[in-house]
C-alpha positions as CSV (number, residue, x, y, z in Angstrom):
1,X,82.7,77.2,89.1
2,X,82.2,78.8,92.5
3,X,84.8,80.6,94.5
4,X,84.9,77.6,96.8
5,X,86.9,75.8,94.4
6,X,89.5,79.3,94.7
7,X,91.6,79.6,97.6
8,X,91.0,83.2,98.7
9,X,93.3,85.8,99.5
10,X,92.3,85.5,103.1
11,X,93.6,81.7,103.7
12,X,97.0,83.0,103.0
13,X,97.3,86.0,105.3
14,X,96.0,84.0,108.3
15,X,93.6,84.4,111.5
16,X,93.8,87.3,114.1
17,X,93.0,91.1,113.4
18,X,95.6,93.7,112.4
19,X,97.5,95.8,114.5
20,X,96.2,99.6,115.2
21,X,99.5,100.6,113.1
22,X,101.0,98.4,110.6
23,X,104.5,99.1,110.1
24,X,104.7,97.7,106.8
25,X,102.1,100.7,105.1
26,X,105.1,102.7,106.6
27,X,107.3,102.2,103.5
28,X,104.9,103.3,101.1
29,X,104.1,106.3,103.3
30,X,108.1,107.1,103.0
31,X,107.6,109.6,100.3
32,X,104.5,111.1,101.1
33,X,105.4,111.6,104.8
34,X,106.3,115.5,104.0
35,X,102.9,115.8,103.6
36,X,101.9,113.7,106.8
37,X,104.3,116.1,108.4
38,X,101.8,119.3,107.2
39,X,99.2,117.2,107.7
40,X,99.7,117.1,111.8
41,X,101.4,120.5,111.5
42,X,98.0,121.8,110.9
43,X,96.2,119.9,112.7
44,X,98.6,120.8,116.2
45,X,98.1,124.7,114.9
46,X,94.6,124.2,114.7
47,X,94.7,123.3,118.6
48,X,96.5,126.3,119.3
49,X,94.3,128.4,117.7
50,X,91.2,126.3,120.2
51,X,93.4,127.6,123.1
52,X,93.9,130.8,121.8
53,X,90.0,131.2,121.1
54,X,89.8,130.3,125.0
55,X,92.2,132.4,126.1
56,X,90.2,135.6,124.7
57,X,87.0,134.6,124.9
58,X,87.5,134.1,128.4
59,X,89.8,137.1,129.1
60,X,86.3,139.3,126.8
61,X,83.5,137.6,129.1
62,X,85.7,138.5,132.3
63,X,86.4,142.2,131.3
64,X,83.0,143.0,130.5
65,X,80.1,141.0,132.9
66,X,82.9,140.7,135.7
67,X,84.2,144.0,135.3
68,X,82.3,146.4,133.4
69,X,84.2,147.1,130.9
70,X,83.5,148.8,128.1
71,X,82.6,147.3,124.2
72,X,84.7,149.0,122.9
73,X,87.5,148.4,125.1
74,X,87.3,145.3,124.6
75,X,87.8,145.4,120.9
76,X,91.2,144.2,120.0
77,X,90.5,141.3,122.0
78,X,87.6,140.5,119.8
79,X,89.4,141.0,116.9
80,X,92.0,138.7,117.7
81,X,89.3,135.9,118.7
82,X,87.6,136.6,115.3
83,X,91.3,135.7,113.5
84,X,91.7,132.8,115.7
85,X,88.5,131.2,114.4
86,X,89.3,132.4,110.7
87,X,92.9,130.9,111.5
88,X,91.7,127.4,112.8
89,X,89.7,127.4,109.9
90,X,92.0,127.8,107.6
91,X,94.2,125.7,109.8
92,X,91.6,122.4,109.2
93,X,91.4,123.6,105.3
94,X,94.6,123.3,104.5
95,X,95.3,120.2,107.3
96,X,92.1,117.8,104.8
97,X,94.3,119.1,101.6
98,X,97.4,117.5,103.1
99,X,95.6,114.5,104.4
100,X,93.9,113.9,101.0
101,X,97.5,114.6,99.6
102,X,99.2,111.7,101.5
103,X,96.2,109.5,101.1
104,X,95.8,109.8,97.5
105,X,99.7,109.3,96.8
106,X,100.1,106.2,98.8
107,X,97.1,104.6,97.4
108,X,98.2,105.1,93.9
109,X,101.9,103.9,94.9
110,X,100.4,100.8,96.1
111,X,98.0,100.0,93.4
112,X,100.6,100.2,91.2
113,X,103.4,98.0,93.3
114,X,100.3,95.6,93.6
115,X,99.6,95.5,89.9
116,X,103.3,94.9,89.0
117,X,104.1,92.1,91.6
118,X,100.3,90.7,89.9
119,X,102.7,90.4,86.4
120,X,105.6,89.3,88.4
121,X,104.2,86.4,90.3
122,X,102.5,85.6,87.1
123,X,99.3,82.8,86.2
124,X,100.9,79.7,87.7
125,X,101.8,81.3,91.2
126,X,98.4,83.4,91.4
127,X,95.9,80.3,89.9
128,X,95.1,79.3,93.4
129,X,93.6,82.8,94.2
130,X,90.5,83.6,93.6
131,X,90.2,86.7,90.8
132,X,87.0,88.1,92.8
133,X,89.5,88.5,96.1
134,X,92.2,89.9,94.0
135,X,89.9,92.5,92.6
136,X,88.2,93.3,95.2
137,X,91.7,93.8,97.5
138,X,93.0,96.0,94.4
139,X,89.6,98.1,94.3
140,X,87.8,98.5,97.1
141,X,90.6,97.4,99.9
142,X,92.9,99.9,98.4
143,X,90.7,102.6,98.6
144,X,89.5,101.5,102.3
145,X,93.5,102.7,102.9
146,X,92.2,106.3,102.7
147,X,90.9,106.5,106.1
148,X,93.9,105.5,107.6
149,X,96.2,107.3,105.8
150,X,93.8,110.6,105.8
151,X,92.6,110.0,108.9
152,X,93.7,108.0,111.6
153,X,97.5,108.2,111.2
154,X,97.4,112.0,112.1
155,X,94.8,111.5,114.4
156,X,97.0,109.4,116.6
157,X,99.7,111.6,116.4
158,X,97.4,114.6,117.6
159,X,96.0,112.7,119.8
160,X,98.7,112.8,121.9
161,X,100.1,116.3,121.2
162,X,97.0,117.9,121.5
163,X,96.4,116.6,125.3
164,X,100.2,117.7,126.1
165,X,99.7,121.3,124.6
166,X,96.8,121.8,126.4
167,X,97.8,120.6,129.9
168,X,101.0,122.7,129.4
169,X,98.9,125.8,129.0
170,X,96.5,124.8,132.0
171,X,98.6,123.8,134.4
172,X,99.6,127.6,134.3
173,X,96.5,128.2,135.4
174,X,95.5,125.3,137.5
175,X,97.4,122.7,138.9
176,X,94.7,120.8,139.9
177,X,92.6,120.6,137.0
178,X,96.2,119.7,134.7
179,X,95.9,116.7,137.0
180,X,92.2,115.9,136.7
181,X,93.3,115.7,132.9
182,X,96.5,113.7,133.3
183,X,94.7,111.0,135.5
184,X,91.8,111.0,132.9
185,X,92.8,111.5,129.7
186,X,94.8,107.8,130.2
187,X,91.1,105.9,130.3
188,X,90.1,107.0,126.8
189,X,92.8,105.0,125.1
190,X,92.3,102.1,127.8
191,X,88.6,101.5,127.0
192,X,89.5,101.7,123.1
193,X,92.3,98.7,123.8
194,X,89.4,96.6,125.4
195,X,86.7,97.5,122.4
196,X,89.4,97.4,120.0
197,X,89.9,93.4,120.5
198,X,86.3,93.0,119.5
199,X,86.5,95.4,116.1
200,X,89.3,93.1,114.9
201,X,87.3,90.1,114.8
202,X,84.0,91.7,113.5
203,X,86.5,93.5,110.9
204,X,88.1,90.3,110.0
205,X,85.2,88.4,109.3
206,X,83.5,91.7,107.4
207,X,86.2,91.7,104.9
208,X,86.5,88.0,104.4
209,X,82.6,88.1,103.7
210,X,83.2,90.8,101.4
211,X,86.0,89.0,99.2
212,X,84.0,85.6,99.4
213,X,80.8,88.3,97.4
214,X,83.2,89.8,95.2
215,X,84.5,86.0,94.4
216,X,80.8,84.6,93.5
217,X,79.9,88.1,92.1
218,X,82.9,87.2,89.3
219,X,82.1,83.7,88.8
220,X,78.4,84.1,88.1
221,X,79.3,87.1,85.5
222,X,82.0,84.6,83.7
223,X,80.0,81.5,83.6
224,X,76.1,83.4,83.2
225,X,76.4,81.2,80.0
226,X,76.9,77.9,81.3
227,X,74.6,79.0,84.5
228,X,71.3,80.0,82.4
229,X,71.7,77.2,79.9
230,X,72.0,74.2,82.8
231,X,69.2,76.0,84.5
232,X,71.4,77.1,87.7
233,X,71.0,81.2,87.3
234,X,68.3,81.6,90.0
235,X,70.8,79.2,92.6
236,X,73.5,81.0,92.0
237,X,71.7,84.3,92.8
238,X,70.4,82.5,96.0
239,X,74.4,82.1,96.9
240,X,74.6,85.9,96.6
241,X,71.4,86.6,98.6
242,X,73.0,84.4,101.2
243,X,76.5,85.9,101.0
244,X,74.9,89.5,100.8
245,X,72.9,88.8,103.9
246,X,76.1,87.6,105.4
247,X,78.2,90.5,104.8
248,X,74.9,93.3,105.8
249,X,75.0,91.4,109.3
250,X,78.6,91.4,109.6
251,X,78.7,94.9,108.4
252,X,76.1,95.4,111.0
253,X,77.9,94.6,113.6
254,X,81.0,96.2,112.8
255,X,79.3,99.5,113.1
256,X,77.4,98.4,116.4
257,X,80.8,97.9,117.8
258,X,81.6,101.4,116.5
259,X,78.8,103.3,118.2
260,X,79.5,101.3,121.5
261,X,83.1,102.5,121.2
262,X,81.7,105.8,120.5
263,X,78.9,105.8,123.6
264,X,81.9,104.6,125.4
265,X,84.5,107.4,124.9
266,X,82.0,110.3,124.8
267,X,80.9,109.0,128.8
268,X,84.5,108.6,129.7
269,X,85.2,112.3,128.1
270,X,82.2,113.9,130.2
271,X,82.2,112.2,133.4
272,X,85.7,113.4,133.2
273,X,84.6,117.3,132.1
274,X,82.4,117.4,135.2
275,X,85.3,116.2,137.4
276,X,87.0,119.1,136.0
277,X,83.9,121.6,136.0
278,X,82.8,120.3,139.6
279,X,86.4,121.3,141.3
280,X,86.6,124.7,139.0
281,X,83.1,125.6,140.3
282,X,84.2,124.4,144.3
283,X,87.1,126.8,143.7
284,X,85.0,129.8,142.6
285,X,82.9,129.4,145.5
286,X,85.4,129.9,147.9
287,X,87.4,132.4,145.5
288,X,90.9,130.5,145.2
289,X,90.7,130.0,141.4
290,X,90.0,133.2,139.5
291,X,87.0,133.7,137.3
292,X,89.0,133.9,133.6
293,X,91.3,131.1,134.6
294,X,88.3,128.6,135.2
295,X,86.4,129.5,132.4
296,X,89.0,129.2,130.1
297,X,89.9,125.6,131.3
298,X,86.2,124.7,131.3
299,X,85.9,126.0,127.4
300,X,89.4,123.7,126.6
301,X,87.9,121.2,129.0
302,X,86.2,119.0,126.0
303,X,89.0,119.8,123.7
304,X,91.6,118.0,125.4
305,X,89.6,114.6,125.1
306,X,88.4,115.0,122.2
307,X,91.4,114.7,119.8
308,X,92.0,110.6,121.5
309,X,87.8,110.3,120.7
310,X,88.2,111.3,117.3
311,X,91.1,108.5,117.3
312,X,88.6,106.0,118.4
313,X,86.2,106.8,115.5
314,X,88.9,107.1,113.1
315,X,90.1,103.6,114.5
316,X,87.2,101.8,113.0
317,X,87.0,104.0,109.8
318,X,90.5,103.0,109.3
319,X,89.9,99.0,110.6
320,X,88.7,97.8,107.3
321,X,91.6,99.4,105.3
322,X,94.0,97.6,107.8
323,X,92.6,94.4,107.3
324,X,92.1,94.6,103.5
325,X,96.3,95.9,103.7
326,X,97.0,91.8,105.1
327,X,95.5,90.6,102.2
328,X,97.7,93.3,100.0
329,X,100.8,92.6,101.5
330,X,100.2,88.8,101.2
331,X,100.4,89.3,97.4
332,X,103.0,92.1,97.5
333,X,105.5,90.5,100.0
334,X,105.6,87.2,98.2
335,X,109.1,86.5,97.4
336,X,110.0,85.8,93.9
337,X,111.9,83.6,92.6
338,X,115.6,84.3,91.2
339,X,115.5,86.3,87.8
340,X,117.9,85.5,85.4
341,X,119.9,88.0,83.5
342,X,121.5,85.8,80.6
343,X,120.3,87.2,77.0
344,X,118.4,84.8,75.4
345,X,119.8,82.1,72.6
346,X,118.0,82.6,69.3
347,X,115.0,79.7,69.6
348,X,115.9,79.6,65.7
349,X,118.7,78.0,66.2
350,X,119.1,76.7,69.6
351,X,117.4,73.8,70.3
352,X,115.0,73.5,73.4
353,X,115.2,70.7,75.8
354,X,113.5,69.5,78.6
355,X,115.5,67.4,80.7
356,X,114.3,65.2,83.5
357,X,111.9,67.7,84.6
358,X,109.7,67.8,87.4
359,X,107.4,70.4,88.6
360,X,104.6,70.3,91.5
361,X,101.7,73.7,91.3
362,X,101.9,76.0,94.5
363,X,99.7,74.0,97.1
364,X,98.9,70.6,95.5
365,X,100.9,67.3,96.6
366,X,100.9,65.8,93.2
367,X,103.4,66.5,90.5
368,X,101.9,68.0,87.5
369,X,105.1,66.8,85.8
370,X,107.4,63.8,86.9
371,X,110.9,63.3,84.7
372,X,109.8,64.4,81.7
373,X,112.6,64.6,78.9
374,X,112.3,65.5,75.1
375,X,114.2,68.4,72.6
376,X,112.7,70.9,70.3
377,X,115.1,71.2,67.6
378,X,114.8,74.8,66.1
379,X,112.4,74.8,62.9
380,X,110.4,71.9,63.7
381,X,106.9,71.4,64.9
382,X,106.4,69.7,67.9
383,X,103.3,68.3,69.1
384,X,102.3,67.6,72.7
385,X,99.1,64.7,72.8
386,X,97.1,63.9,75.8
387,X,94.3,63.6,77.7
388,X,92.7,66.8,79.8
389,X,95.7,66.8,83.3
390,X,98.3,65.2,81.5
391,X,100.5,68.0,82.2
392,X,100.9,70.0,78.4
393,X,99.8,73.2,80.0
394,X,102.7,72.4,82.3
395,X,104.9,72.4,79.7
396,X,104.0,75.3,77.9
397,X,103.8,76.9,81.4
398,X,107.7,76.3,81.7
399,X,108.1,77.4,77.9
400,X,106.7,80.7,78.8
401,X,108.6,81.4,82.1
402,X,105.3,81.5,84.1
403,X,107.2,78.6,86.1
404,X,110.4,76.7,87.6
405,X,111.1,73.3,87.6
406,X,111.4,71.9,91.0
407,X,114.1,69.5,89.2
408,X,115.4,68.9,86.0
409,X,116.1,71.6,83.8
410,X,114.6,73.3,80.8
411,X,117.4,74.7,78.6
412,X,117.6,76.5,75.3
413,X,120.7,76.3,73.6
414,X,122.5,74.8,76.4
415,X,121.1,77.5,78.8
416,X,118.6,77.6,81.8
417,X,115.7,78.9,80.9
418,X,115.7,80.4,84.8
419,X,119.3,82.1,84.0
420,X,117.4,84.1,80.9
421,X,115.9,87.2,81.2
422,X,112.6,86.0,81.3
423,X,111.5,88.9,79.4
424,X,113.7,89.3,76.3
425,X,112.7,85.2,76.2
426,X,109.3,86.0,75.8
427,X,110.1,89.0,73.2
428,X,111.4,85.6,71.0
429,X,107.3,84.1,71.9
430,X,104.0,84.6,69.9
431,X,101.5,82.6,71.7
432,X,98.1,81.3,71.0
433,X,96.2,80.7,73.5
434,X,92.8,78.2,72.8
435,X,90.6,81.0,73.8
436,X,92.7,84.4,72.7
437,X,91.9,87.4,75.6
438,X,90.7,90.3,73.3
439,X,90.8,93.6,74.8
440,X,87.6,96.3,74.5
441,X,88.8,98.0,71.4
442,X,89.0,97.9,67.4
443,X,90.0,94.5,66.4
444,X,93.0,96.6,64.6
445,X,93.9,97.5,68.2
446,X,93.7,93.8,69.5
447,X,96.1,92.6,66.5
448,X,98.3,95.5,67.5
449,X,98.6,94.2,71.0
450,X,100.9,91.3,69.5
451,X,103.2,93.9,68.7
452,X,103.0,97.6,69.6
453,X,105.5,99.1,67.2
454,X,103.4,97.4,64.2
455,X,102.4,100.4,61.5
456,X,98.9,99.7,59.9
457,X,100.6,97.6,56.8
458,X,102.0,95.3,59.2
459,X,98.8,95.1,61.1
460,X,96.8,94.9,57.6
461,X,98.9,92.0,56.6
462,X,98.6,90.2,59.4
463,X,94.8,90.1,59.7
464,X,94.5,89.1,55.5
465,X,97.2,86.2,56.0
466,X,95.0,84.7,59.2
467,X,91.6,85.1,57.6
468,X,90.6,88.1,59.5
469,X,90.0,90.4,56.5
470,X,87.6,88.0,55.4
471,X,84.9,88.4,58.1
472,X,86.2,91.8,59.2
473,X,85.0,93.4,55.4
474,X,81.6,92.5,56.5
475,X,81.7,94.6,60.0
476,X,80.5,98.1,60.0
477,X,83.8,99.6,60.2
478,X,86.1,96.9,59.5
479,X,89.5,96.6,61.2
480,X,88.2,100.0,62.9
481,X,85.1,97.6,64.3
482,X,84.4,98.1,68.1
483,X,84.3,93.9,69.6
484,X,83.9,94.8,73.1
485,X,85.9,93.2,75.7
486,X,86.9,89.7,75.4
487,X,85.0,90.0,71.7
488,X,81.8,89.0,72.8
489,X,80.3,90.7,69.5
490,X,82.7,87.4,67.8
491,X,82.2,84.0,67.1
492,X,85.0,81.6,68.6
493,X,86.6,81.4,65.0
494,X,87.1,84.8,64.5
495,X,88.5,85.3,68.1
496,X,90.7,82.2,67.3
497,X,91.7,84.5,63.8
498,X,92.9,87.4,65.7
499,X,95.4,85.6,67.7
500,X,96.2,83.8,65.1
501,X,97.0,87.6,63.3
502,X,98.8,88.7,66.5
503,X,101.3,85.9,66.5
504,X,102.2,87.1,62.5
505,X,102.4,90.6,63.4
506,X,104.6,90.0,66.7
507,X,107.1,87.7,63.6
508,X,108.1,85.7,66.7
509,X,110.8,82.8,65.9
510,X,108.8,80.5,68.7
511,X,105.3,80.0,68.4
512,X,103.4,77.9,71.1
513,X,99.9,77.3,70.4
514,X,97.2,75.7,72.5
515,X,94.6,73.8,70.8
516,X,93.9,76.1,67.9
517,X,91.4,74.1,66.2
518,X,89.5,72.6,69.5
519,X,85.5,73.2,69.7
520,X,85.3,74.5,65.8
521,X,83.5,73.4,62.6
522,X,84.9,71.6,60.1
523,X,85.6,74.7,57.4
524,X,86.9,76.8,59.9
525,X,89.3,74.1,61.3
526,X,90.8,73.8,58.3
527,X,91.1,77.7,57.5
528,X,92.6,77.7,61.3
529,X,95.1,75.1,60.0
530,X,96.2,77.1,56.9
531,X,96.4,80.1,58.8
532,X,98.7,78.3,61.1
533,X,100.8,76.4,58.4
534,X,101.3,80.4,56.8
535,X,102.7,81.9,60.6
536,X,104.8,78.5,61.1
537,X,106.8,78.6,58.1
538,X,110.4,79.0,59.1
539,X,109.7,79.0,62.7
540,X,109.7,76.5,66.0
541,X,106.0,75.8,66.9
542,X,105.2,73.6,69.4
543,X,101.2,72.5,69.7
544,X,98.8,71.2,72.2
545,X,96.4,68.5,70.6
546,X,94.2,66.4,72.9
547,X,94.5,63.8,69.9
548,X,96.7,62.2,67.9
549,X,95.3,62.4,64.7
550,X,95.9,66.2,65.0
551,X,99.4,66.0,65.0
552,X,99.5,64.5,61.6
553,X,101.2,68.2,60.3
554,X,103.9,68.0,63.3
555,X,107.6,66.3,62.9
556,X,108.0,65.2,66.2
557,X,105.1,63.7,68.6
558,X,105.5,63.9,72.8
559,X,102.4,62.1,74.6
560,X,102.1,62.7,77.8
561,X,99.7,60.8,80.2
562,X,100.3,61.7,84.0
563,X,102.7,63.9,84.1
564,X,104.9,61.8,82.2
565,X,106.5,61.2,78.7
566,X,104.7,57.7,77.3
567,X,106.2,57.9,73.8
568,X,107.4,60.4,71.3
569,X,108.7,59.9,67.7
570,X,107.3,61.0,64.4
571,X,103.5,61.0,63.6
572,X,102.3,57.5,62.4
């Protein structure tokens, strides 16, 4: 029940922090980068705008203290320092809108490639991952991407155009404070290498902490039933006290690491400024600098190191996004296996055989399956008996697609099922799972979801041949009857029912269901039988029964115990 039964995300991508720039988050930048492009566009105008504001301010304070000068001569010069200010303002307006622009499109690009490789991978290669992990990398480690892409990304490129531009415009000036900055501005990036090696570790374990809360978090909300009944709740909640603790002292740390990285860098940037302010003032003293030339380089003096400081504090803004981006790409780089592109035989008329098939799950050493042979001639029911691990989720598991054997073969109509689209095959499937997922929505929306295209006779049909009508009359709007997500305003029958009416409105020539009449009454295990008789007629069904004694209605009996075919035959 707990997420230490779940391998999470992290045990896949591995130990060790992520790189300052991953090159991978590149690709999905690819069509956003016109808008990276503005981003440090207006960021480097910004600056020039800074050393414009110098420039006059300095040349305004020298004209009229030094020299007497006039106000009003004087007033073109303050007129252009006033649209310097407005333009750097406008300058960082528009340079956020960009930022947020590239930020915004990359995160929703990823999401999405994340989602579909989440459908592509499918159940059987994702069951060893824990759902809290997945969700919380999809949620929250998505959006910790924004930082990096609205942040740190342009910050490192201006901090290193920034510096250049405004060295090329001092050393105009002063040759000797241009090197004072050269030799300086180096040690900023040094000391954030050396702290940097710690936020990686305190970063790593932060998120780590974070998808082991969001794993429990899932797990007590999914089994609150089973937890208050065996008297566990209050435990449970103990776990998440623990886990929360875990993840405010990690989180704790990660931001004490962040203000040393910050006391750091701001006594590096003004030890530095006095280097530069202490030879400036040395040089006015014995007049070989002039007055407007060393006060403009004192007022650009904090502006050239602060561009690679805000780089530092961007750093560890954007550190959780990188790490939470290992776990992404751990789902989204996972190869696939081949698709195939065959059209699919008609499972009316093509038999289905499983021929000395074995299959092993991702990360367990046992075979769920070992040789396992039988044929599902078209228009029969098949019935697949055994205990709880005797491998007939397996099977169905192959049936679906979810899964390749590792030998053997599973062909329909002489075919692979891995050289058939995998889905036009399941276009030809109407599955019924033991516990159907119902969506929040009218339980006319949930029958629906067997078949999109279905008009509201189809749909109306459907729920009166599998016994839906029946209870659904008695609801406050009938089909039109809000069952909140997974039905929990249902009983287990009248979940069962709605599958049941989604497999007759999808009018699928395959139907594979999984223990349809497990865990229910009597009555409603024979209504559930009827209902099934009705959507089997003319079709190939194939039926997971722990006993044998449910398999009396099937022509053909497999038992399986081990991963292995014991017997099969007819029903005795």
């Amino acid at each position: 029940m707990t997420t230490s039964q779940r391998q999470s995300t992290d045990t896949i991508t591995g130990a060790g922090g992520p790189a300052p720039v991953d090159r991978r988050l590149f690709r999905y930048g690819r069509t956003t980068r016109p808008y990276l492009y503005l981003t440090v566009g207006m960021g480097l105008a910004s600056a020039l705008a800074v050393v414009a504001q110098a420039a006059l301010l300095a040349r305004v304070v020298a004209r009229v203290f030094l020299e007497g000068a006039p106000l009003q001569s004087v007033l073109g010069l303050l007129g252009g320092f006033a649209v310097a200010v407005l333009l750097r303002a406008v300058f960082a307006w528009l340079r956020e809108v960009f930022a947020q622009r590239t930020a915004g499109d990359v995160k929703a690009d990823l999401r999405r490639r994340f989602a579909v490789k989440l459908l592509d991978l499918g159940p059987v290669r994702l069951g060893h991952l824990s759902p809290g992990s997945l969700a919380a990398t999809a949620g929250h480690g998505i959006d910790a991407l924004d930082p990096y892409f609205a942040r740190y990304l342009p910050q490192l490129a201006l901090g290193a155009l920034i510096p250049l531009a405004i060295v090329a415009w001092v050393v105009r000036l002063d040759w000797l404070s241009a090197v004072i900055f050269v030799v300086t501005v180096p040690l900023i990036p040094v000391f954030m290498a050396l702290i940097g090696t710690l936020a990686d570790r305190r970063t790593t374990r932060r998120w780590r902490t974070l998808q082991r809360l969001s794993g429990h978090f899932l797990d007590i909300l999914e089994g609150v039933v089973t937890l208050k009944v065996f008297g566990r709740a209050r435990a449970q909640l103990q776990v998440i006290r623990d886990v929360s603790d875990r993840y405010r002292a990690e989180t704790m740390g990660t931001l004490r690491v962040a203000f040393l990285s910050a006391l750091v860098l701001e006594l590096v940037a003004a030890i530095s400024t006095a280097l530069v302010a202490v030879a400036i003032g040395l040089r006015l003293i014995d007049g070989t600098l002039g007055f407007e030339a060393g006060f403009g380089i004192l007022i650009l003096a904090p502006e050239v190191y602060l561009p690679l400081r805000r780089v530092g504090t961007e750093f560890h803004a954007a550190k959780e996004g990188l790490e939470a981006a290992r776990s992404i790409f751990a789902i989204v780089d996972t190869p696939e296996p081949p698709v195939g592109t065959h059209p699919p035989p008609e499972p009316a008329t093509s038999p289905i055989a499983f021929e000395h098939v074995t299959f092993t799950y991702p990360g367990r050493d046992e075979p769920a399956l070992v040789d396992v042979s039988f044929t599902i001639e078209p228009g029969t029911r098949v019935a697949l008996v055994g205990p709880s691990g005797s491998g007939k989720s397996t099977v169905v598991a192959l049936l679906l697609g979810f899964a390749t054997p590792d030998s053997g073969a599973v062909l329909s109509g002489g075919v692979a099922l891995s050289e058939i689209d995998p889905d036009r095959w399941r276009e030809r499937i109407a599955w019924i799972p033991q516990s159907p997922y119902l969506f929040a929505g009218t339980i006319r929306d949930n029958i629906r979801f067997g078949d999109a295209t279905a008009d509201s006779r189809r749909v109306e049909t459907a729920a009166r041949l599998a016994g839906v009508t029946a209870f659904a009359e008695a609801l406050p709007a009938g089909l039109d009857t809000e069952i909140g997500e997974r039905g929990v305003r249902l009983s287990a029958g009248q979940r069962r029912r709605i599958g049941l009416a989604r497999a007759f409105v999808r009018n699928a020539p395959l139907l594979i269901a999984d223990e349809p009449t497990a865990n229910l009454d009597l009555d409603t295990q024979e209504e559930i039988r009827a209902a099934l008789d009705a959507v089997a007629d003319g079709r190939t069904m194939v039926t997971i029964v722990h006993r044998p004694i449910l398999a009396a209605d099937a022509d053909w009996v497999v038992h399986l115990d081990g991963g292995r075919v014991v017997e099969q035959g007819r029903p005795r």
